[in-house]
ZAMARGU-4260 file (C-alpha; in steps of 0.2 Angstrom, whole numbers, plus 5000, padded with zeros to 4 digits):
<rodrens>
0) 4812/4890/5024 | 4818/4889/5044 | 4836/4882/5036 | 4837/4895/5021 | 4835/4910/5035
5) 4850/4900/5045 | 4861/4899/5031 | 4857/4917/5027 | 4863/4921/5046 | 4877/4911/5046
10) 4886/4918/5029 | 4883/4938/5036 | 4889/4932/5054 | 4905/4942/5058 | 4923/4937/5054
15) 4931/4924/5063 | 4946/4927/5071 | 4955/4920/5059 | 4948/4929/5045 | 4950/4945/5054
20) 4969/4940/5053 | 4970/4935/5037 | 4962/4951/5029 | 4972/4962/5041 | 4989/4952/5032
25) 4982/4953/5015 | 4981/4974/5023 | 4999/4974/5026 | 5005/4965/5011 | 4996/4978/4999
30) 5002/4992/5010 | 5020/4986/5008 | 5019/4983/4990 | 5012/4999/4986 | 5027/5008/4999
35) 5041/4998/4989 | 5033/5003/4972 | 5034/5022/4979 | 5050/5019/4984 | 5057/5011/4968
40) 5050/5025/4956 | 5059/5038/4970 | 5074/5028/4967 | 5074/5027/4949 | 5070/5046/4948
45) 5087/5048/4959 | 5084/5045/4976 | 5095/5038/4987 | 5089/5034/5005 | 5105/5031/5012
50) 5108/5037/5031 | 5116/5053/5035 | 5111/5063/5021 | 5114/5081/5024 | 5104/5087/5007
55) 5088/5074/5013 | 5073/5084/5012 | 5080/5092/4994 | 5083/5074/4986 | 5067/5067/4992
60) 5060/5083/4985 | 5066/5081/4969 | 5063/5065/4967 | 5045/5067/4972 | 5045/5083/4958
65) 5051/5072/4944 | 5038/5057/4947 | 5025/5068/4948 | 5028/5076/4932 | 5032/5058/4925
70) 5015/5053/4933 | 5006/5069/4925 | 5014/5066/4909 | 5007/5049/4906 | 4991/5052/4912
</rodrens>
């Protein structure tokens, strides 16, 4: 019984190090993912994130405007 208690103990102990960092690059992988995908749908809606762009703010808005109703449409 003594051991059971111990192996209980030792599987809820916290993270390692190690496990700590792996989680937090398993974190940073979704998050990138997820910021890509975002990024291609603006893109294929028309955005172009190049530098410089004096109409910025209106193209991001546009695009955001068409995959939302893309996005509301195949719900």
């Amino acid at each position: 019984m003594a051991q059971d208690a111990s192996d209980t103990a030792a599987t809820t102990a916290a993270p390692t190090k190690a496990q700590k960092k792996a989680a937090n690059k398993a974190a940073r992988k979704q998050a990138r993912a997820k910021k890509n995908a975002e990024l291609k749908k603006l893109e294929d809606a028309g955005y172009n994130p190049s530098q410089n762009d004096p109409n910025y703010p209106d193209n991001l808005q546009k695009a955001q405007k068409k995959v939302g109703a893309a996005q509301g449409a195949s719900q």
